[in-house]
N, C-alpha and C positions, 0 to 999 in steps of 0.2 A: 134743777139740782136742788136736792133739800135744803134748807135754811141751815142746817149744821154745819153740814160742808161750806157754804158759802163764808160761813161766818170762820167756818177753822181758817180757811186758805185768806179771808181777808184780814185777820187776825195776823197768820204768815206777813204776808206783805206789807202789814204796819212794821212788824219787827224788821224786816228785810231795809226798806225807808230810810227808817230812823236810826239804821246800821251805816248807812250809804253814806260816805264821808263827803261825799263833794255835794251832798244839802244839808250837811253841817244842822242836822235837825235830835230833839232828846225826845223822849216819851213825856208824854205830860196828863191833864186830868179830864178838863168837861173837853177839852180836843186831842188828839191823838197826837201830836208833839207840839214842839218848838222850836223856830230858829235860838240862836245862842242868845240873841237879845230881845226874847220874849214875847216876838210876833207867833200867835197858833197859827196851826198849821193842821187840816183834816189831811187824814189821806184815805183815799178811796180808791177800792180796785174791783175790776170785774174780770172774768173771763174772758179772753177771746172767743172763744166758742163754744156755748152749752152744747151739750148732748143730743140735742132736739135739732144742731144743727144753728139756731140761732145765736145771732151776736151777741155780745154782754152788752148791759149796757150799768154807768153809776146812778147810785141811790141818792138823791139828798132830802132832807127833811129841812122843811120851812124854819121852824126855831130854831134850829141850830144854825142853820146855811146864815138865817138872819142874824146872827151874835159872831158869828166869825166873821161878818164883813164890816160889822160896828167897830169889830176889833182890830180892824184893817188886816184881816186874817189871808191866809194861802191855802191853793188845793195843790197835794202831791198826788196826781194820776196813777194806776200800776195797774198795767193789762199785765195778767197771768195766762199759762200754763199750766193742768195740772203735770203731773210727772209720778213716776211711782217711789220717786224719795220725794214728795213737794211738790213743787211749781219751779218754772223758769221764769224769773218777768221778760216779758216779751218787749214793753216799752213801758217807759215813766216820764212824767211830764209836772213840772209845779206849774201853777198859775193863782195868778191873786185872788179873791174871791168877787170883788168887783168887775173883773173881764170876762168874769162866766156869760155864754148867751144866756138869753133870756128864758127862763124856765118856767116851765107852765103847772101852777101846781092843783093838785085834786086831792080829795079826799084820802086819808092813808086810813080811814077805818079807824079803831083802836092805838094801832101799834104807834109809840111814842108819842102821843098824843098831837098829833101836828098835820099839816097835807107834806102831801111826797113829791116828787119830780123825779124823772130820769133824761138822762143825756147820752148819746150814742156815742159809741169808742169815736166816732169820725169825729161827733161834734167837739171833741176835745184834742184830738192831736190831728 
């Protein structure tokens, strides 16, 4: 899927989130929300199913993933759908940033200056 797309429908799903009153979560700045009492909160969503047939899977970036757990931060999960109005979330999950498995990072090139890792939809719910 092009990066635009990925990035509109993930964009969706932060607002979608941060709408969802039972994780009581706001939009916020260097992370993508907040609980009410100031704990960040990333959230991250992939597809269930590219185009090509393959699973999604989430993105993390080393310096960031590292500052949200300094900051005793949370991950809000969201496997999508797309849809021809949107996306359905198929499933959402928070977890703290500290009980993530172990992520194995490599080189992410240029883009935000840092290594990457990715996680399979299994390894999170």
């Amino acid at each position: 899927m092009p990066s635009h797309r990925a990035n509109h429908y993930g964009t969706a799903c932060e607002k979608r989130m941060a709408a969802k009153r039972r994780f009581d979560l706001e939009r916020s700045s260097w992370h993508d929300a907040t609980f009410q009492n100031g704990t960040p909160v990333e959230i991250k969503s992939t597809r269930i199913e590219h185009s090509d047939g393959q699973p999604g899977n989430f993105k993390f970036y080393r310096a960031y993933h590292e500052k949200l757990r300094r900051h005793d931060g949370w991950y809000c999960f969201v496997v999508y759908r797309p849809t021809r109005s949107g996306l359905t979330v198929v499933n959402d999950r928070m977890r703290r940033g500290v009980d993530l498995p172990c992520l194995r990072w490599h080189g992410g090139g240029d883009h935000r200056g840092t290594e990457q890792a990715k996680l399979a939809i299994s390894d999170v719910f």
